[in-house]
C-alpha positions in Angstrom: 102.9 21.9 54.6 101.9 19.8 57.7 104.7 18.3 59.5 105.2 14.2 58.7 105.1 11.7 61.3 106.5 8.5 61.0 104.4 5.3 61.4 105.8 1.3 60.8 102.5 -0.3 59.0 102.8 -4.5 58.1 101.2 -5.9 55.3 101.0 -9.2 53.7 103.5 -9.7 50.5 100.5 -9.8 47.9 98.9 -6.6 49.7 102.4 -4.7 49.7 103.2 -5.7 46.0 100.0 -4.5 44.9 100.5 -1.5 47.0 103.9 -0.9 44.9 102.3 -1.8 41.6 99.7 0.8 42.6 102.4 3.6 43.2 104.4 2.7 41.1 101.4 3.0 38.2 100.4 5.9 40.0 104.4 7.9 40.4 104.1 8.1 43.8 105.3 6.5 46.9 103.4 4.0 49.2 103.3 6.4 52.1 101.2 8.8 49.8 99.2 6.5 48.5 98.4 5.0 52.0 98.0 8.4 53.4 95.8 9.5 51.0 93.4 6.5 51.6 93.7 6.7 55.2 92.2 10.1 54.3 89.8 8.8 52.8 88.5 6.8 55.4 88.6 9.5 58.1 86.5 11.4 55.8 83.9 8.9 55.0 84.2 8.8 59.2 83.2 11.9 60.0 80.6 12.0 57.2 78.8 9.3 59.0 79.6 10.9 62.5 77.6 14.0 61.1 75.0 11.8 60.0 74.5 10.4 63.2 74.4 13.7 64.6 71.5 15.0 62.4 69.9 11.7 63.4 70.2 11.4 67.3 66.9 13.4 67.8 64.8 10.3 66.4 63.2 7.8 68.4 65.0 4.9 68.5 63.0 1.7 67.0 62.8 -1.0 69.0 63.8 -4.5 66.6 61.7 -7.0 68.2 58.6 -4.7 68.2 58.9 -3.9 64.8 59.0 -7.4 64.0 56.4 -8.5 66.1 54.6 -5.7 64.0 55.3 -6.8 60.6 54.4 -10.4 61.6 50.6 -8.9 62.9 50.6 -7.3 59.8 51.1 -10.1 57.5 54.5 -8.7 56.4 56.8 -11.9 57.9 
């Protein structure tokens, strides 16, 4: 098991009672359930850093050219 490292988080009183609600519901503590969305997050992260990665060989598109382009083209 990975060592646990303390953190102080704030949250307004609605968010923190729905928080306990939620672990409560869920027979877990806050600090799981926050850890496990924090997770969550960091995954979705480095999903999209991957992403980006695949990506990085394209040419980039330049906005006001393509729009220039779709306004030539009867498209705007």
């Amino acid at each position: 098991m990975s060592t646990l490292k303390p953190a102080t988080v704030y949250f307004d009183a609605d968010t923190h009672r729905a928080l306990r609600l939620r672990a409560a519901a869920a027979d877990q503590s806050i600090s799981d359930l926050v850890d496990q969305v924090v997770k969550l997050a960091l995954a979705e992260d480095a999903e999209d850093l991957a992403a980006f990665g695949e990506r990085k060989r394209e040419p980039n598109l330049d906005f006001e050219r393509f729009v220039t382009a779709l306004k030539r083209r009867g498209k705007l």
